[in-house]
PDB file of N, CA, C and O in Angstrom, chain B, residues numbered from 101:
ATOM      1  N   UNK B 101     -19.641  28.286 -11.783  1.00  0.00           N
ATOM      2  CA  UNK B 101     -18.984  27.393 -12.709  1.00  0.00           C
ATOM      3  C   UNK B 101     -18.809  26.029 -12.045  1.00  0.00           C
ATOM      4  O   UNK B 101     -18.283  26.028 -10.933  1.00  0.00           O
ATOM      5  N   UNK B 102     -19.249  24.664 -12.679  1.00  0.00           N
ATOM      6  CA  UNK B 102     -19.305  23.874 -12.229  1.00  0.00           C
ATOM      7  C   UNK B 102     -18.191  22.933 -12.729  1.00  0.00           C
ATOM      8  O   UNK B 102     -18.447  22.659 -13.902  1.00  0.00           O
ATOM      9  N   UNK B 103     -17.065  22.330 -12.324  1.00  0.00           N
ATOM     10  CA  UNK B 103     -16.517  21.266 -12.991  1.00  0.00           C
ATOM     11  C   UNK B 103     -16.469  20.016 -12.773  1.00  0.00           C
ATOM     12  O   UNK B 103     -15.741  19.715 -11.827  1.00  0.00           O
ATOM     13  N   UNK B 104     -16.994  19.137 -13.319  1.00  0.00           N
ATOM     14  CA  UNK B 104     -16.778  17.669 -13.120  1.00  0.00           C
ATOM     15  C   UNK B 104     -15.057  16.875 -13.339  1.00  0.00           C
ATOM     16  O   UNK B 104     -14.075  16.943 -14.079  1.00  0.00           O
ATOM     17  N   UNK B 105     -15.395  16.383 -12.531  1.00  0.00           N
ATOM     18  CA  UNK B 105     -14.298  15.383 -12.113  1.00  0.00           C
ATOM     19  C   UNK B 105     -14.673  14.065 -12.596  1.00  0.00           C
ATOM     20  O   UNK B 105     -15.670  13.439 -12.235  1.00  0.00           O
ATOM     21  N   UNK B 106     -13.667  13.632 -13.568  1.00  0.00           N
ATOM     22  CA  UNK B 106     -13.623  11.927 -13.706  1.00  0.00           C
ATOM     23  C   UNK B 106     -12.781  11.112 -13.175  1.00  0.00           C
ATOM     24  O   UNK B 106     -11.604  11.280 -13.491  1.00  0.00           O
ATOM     25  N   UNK B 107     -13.022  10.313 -12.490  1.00  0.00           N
ATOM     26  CA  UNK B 107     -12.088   9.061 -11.590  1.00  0.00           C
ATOM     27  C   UNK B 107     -11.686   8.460 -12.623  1.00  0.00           C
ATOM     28  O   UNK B 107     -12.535   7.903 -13.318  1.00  0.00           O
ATOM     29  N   UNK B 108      -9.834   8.389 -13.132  1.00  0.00           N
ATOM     30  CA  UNK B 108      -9.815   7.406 -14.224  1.00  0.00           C
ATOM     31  C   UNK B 108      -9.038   6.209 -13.078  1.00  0.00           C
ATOM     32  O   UNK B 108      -8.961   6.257 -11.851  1.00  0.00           O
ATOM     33  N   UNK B 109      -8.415   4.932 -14.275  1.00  0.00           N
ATOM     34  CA  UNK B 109      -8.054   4.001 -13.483  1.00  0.00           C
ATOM     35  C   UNK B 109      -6.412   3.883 -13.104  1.00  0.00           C
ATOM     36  O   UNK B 109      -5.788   2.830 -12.973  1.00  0.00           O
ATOM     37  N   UNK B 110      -5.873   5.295 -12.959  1.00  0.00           N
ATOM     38  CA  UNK B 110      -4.579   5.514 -12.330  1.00  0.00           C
ATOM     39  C   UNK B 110      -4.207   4.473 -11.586  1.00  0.00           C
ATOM     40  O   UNK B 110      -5.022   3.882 -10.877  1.00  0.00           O
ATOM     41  N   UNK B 111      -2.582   4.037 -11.683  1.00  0.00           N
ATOM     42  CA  UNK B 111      -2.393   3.179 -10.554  1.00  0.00           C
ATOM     43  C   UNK B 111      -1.194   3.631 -10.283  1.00  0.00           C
ATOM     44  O   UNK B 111      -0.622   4.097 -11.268  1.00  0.00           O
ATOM     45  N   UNK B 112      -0.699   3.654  -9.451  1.00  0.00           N
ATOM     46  CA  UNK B 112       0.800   4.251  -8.760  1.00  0.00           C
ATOM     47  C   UNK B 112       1.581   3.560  -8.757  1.00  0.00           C
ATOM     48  O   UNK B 112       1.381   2.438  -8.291  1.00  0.00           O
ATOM     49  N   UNK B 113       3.016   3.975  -9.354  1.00  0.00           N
ATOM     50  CA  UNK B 113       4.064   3.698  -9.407  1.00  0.00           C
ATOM     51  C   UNK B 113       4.649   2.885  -8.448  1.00  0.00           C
ATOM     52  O   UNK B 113       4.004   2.740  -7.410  1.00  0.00           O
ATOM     53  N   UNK B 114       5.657   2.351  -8.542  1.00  0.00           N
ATOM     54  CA  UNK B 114       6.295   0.774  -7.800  1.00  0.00           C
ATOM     55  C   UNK B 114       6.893   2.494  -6.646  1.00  0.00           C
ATOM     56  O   UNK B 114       6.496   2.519  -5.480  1.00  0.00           O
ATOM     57  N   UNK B 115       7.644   3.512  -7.089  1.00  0.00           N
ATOM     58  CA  UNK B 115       7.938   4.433  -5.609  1.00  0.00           C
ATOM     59  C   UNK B 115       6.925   4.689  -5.156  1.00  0.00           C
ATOM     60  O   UNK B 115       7.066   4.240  -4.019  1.00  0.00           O
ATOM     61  N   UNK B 116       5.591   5.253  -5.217  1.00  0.00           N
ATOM     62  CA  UNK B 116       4.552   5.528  -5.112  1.00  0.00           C
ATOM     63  C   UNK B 116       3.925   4.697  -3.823  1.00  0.00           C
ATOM     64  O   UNK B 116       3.582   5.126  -2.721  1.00  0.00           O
ATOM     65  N   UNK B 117       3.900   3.334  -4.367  1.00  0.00           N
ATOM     66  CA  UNK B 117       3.719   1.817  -3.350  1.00  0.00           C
ATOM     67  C   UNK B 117       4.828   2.369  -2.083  1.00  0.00           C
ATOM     68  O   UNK B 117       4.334   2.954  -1.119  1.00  0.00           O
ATOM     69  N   UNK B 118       5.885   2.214  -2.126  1.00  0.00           N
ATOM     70  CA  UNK B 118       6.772   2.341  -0.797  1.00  0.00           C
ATOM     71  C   UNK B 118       6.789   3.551  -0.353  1.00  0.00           C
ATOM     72  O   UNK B 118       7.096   3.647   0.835  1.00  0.00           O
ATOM     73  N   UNK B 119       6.537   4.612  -0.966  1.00  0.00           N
ATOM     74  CA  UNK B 119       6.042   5.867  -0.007  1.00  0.00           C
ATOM     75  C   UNK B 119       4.260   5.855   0.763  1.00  0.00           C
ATOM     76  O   UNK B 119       3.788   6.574   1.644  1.00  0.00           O
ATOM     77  N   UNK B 120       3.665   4.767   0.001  1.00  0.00           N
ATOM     78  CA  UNK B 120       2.187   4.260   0.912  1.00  0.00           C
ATOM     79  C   UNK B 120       2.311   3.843   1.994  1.00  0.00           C
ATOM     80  O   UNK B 120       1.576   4.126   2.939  1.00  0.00           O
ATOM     81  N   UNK B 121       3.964   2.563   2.041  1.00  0.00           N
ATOM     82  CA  UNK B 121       3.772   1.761   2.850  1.00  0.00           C
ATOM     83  C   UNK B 121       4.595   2.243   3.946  1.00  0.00           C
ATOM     84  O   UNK B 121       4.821   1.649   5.000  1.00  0.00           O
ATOM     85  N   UNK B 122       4.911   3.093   3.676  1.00  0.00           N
ATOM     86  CA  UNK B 122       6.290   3.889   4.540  1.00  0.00           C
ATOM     87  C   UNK B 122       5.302   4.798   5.262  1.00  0.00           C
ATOM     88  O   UNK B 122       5.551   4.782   6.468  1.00  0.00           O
ATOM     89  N   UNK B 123       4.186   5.650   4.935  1.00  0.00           N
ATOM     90  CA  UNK B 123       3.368   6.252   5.946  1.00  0.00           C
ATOM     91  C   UNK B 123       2.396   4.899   6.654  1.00  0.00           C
ATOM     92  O   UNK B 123       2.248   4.797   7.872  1.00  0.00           O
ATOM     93  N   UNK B 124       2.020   4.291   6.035  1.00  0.00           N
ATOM     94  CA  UNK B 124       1.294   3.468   6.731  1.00  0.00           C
ATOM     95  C   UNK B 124       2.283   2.588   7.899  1.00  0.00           C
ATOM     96  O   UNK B 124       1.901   2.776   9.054  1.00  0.00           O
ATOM     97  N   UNK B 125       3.301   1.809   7.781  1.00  0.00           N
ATOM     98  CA  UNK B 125       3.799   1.489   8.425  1.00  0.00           C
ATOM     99  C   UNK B 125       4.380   2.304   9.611  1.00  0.00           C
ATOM    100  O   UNK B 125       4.943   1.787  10.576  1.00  0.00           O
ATOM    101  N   UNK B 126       4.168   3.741   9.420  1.00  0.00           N
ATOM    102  CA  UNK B 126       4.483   4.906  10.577  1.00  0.00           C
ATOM    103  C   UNK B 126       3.459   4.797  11.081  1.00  0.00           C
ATOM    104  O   UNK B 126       3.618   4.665  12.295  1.00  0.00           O
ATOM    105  N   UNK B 127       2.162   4.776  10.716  1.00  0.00           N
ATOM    106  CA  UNK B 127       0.935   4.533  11.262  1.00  0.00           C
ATOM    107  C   UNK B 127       0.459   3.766  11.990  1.00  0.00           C
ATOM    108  O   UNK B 127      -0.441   4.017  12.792  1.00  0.00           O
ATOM    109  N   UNK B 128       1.132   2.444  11.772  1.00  0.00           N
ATOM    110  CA  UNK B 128       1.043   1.084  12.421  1.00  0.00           C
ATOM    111  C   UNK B 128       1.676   1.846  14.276  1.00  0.00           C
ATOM    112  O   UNK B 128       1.185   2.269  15.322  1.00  0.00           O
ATOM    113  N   UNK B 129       3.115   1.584  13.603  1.00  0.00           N
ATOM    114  CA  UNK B 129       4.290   2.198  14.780  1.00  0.00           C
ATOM    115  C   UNK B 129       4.215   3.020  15.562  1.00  0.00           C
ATOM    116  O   UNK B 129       5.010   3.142  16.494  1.00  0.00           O
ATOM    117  N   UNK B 130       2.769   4.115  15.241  1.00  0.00           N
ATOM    118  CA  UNK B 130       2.304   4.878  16.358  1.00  0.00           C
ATOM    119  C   UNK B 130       1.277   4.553  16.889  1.00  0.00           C
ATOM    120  O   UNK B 130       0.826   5.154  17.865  1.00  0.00           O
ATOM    121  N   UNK B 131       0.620   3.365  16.248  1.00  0.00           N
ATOM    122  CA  UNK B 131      -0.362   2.622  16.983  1.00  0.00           C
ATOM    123  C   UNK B 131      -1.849   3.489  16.330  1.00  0.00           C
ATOM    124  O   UNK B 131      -2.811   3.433  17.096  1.00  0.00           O
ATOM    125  N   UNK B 132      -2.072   4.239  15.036  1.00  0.00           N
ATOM    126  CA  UNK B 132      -3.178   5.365  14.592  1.00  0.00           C
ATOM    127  C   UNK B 132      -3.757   3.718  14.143  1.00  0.00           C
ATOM    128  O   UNK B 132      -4.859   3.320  14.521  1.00  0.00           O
ATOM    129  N   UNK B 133      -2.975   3.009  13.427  1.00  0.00           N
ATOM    130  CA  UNK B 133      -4.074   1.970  12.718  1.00  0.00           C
ATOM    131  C   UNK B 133      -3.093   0.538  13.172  1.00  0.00           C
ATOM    132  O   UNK B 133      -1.953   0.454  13.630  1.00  0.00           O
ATOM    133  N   UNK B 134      -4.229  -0.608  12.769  1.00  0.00           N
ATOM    134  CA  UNK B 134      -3.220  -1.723  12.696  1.00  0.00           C
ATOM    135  C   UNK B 134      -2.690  -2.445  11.855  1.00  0.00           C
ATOM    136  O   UNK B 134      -3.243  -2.134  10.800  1.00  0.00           O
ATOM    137  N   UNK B 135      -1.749  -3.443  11.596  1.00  0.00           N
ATOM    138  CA  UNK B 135      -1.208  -3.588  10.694  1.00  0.00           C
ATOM    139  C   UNK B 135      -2.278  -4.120   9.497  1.00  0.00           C
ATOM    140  O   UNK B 135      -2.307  -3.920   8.283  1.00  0.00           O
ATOM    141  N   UNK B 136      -3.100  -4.852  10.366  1.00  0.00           N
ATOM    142  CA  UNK B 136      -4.565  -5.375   9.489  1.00  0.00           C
ATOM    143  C   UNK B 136      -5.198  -4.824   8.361  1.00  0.00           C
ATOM    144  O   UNK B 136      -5.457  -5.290   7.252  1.00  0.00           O
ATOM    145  N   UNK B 137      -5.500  -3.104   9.188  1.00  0.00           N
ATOM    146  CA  UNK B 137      -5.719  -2.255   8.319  1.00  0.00           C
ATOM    147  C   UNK B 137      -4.635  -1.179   7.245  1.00  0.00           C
ATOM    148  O   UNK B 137      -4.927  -0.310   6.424  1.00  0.00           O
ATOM    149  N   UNK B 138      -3.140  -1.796   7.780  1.00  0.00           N
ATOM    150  CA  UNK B 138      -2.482  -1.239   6.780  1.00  0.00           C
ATOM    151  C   UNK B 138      -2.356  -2.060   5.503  1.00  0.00           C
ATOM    152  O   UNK B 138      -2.022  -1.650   4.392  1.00  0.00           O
ATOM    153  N   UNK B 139      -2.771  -3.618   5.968  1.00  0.00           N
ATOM    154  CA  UNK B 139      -2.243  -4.023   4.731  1.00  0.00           C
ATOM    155  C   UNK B 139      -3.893  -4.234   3.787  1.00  0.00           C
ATOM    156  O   UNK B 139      -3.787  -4.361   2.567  1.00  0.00           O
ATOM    157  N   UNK B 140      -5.048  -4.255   4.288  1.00  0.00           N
ATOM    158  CA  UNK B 140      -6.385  -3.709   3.572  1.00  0.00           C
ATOM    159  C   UNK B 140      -6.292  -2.404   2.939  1.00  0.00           C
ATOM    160  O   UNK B 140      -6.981  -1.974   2.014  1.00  0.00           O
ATOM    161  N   UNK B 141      -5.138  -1.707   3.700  1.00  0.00           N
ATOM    162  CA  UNK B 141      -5.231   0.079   2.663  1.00  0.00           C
ATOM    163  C   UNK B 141      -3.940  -0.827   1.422  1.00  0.00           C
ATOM    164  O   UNK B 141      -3.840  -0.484   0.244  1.00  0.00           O
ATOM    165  N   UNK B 142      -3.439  -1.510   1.802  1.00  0.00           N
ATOM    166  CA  UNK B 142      -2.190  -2.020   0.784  1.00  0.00           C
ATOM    167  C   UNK B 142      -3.087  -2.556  -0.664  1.00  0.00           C
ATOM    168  O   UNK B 142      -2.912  -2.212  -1.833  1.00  0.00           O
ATOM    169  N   UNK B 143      -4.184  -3.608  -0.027  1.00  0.00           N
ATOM    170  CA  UNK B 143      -4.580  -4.124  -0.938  1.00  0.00           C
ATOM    171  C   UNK B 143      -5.809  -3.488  -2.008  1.00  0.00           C
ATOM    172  O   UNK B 143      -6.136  -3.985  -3.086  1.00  0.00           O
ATOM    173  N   UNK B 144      -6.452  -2.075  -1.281  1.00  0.00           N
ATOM    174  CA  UNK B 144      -6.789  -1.123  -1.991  1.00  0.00           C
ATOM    175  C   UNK B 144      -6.385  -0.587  -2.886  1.00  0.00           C
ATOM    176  O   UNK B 144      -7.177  -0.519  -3.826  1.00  0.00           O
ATOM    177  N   UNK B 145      -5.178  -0.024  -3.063  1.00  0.00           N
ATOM    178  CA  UNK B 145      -4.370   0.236  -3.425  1.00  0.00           C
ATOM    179  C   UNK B 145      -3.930  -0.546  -5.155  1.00  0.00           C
ATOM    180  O   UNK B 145      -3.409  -0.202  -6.215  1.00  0.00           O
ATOM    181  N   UNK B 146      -4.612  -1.887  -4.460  1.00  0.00           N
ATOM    182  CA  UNK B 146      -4.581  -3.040  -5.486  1.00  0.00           C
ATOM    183  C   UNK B 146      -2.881  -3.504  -5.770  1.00  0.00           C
ATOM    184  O   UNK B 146      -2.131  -3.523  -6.746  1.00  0.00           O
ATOM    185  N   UNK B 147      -2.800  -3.798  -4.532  1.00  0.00           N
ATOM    186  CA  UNK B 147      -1.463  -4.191  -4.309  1.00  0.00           C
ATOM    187  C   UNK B 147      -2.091  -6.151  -3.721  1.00  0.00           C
ATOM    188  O   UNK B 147      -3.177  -6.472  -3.236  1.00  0.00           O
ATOM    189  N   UNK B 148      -1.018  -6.930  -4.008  1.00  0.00           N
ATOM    190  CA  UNK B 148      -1.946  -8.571  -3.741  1.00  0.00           C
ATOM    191  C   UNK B 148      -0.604  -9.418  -2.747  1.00  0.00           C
ATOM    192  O   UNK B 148       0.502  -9.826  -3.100  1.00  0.00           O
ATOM    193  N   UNK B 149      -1.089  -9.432  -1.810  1.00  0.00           N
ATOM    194  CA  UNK B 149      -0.157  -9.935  -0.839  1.00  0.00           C
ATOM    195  C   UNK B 149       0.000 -11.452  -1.657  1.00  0.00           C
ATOM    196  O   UNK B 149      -0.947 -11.985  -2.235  1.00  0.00           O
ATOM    197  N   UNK B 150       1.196 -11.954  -1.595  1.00  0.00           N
ATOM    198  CA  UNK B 150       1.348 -13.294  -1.750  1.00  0.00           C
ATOM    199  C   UNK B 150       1.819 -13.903  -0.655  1.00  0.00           C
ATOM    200  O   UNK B 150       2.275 -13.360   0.352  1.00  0.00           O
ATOM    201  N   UNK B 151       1.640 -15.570  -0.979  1.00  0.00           N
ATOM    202  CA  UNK B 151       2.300 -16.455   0.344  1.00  0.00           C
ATOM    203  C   UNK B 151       3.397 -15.986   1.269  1.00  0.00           C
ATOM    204  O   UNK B 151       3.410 -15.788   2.484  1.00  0.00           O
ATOM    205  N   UNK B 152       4.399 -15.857   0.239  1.00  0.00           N
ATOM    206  CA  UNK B 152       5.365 -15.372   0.678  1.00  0.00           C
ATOM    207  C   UNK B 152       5.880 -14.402   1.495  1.00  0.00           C
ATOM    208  O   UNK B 152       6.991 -14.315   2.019  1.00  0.00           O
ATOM    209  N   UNK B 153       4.252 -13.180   1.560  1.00  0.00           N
ATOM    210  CA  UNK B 153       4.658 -12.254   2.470  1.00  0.00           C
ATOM    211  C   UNK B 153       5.039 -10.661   1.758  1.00  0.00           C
ATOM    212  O   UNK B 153       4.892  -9.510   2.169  1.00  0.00           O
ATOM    213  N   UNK B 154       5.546 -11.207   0.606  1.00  0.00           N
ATOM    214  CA  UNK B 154       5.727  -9.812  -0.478  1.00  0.00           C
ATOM    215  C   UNK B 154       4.399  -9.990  -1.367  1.00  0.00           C
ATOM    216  O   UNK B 154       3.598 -10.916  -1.494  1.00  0.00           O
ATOM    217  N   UNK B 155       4.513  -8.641  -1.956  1.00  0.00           N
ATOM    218  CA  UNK B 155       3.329  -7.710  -2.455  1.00  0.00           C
ATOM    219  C   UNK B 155       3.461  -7.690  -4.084  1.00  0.00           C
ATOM    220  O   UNK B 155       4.524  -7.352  -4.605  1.00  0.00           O
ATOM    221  N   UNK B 156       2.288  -8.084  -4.884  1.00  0.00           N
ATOM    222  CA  UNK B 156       2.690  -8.128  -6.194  1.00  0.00           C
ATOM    223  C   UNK B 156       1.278  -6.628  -6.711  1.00  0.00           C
ATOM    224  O   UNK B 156       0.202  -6.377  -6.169  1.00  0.00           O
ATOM    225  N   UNK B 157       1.897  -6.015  -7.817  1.00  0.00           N
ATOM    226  CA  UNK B 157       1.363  -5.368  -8.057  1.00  0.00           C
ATOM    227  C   UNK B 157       0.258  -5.440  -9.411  1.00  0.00           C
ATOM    228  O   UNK B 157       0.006  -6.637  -9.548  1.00  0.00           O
ATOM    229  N   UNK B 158      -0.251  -4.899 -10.119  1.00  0.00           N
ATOM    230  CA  UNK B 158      -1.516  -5.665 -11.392  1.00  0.00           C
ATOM    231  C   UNK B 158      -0.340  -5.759 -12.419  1.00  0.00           C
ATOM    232  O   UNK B 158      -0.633  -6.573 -13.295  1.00  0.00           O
ATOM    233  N   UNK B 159       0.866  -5.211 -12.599  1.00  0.00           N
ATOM    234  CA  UNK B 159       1.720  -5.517 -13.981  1.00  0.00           C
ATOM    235  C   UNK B 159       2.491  -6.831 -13.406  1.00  0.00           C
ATOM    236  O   UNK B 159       3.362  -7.410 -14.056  1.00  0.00           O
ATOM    237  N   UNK B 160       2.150  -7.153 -12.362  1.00  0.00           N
ATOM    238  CA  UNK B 160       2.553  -8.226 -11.980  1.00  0.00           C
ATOM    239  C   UNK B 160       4.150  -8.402 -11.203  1.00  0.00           C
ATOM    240  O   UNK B 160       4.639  -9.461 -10.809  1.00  0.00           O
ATOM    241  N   UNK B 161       4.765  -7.022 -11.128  1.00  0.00           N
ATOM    242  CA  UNK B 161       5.813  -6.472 -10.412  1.00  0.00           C
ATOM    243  C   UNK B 161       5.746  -7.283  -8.702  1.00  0.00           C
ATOM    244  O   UNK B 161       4.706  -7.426  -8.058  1.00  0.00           O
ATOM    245  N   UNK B 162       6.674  -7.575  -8.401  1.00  0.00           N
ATOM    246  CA  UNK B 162       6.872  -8.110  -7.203  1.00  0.00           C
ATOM    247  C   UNK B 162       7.614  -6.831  -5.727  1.00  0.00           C
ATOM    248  O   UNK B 162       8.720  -6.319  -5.901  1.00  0.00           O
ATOM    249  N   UNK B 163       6.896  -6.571  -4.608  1.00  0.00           N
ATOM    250  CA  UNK B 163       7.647  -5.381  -4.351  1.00  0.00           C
ATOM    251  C   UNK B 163       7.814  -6.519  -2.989  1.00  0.00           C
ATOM    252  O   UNK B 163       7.195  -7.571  -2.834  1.00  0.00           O
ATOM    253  N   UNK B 164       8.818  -5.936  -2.130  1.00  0.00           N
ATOM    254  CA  UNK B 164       9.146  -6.526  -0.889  1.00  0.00           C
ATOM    255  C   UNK B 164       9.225  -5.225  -0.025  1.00  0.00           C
ATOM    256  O   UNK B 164      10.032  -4.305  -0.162  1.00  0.00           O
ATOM    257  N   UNK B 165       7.759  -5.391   1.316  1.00  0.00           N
ATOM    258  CA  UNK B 165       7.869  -4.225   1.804  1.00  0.00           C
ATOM    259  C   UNK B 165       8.202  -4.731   3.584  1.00  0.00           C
ATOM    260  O   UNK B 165       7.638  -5.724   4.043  1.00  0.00           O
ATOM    261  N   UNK B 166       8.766  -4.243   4.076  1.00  0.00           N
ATOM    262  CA  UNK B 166       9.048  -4.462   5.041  1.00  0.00           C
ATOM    263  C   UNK B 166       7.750  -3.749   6.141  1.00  0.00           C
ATOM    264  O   UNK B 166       7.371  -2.584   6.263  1.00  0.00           O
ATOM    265  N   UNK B 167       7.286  -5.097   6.869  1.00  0.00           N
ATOM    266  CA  UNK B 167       6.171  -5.083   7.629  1.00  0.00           C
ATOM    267  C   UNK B 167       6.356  -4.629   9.301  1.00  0.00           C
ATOM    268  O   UNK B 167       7.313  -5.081   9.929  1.00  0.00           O
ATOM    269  N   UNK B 168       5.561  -3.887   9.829  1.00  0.00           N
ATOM    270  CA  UNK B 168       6.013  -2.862  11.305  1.00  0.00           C
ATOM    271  C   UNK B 168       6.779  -4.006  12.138  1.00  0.00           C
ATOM    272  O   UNK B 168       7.794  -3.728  12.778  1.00  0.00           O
ATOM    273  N   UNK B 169       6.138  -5.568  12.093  1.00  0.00           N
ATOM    274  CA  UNK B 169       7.098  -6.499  12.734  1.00  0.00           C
ATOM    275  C   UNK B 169       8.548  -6.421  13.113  1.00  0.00           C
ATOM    276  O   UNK B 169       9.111  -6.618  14.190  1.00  0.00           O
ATOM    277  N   UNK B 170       9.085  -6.010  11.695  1.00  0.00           N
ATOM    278  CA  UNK B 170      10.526  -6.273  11.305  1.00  0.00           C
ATOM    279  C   UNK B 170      10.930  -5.217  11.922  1.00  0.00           C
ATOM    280  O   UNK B 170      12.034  -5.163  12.463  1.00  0.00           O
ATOM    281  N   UNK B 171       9.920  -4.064  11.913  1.00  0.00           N
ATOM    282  CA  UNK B 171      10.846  -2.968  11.866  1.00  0.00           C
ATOM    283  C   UNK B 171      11.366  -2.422  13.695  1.00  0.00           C
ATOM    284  O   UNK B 171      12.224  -1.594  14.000  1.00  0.00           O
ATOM    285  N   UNK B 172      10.519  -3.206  14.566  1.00  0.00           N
ATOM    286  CA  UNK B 172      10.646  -2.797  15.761  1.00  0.00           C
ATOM    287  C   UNK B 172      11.623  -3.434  16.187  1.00  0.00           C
ATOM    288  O   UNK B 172      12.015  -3.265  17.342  1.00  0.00           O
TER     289      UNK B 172
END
């Protein structure tokens, strides 16, 4: 029995986003990835860094995530 799988265009919830950035930023902090590549998995995600440093999402939601910088 074979079943196909369709990729639809799901996007994750504004908690969803801070439980991403909350493993990734553990990720950073153990040194597995760098922040570079946490915030390229951020923007996968289709999350859009602005000037400012916070993260806007496609409904256009503004999230403020605290970056491994801050956190050390």
């Amino acid at each position: 029995m074979q079943m196909d799988y369709v990729m639809t265009s799901m996007e994750l919830c504004t908690a969803e986003y801070f439980q991403l950035d909350d493993i990734l930023t553990k990720m950073v902090l153990n040194g597995s990835i760098t922040n570079a590549n946490r915030e390229e998995l951020l923007h996968k995600a289709k999350l859009l860094k602005t000037k400012d440093g916070r993260w806007k999402d496609s409904n256009g939601g503004i999230l403020t995530l605290n970056s491994p910088e801050t956190i050390v």
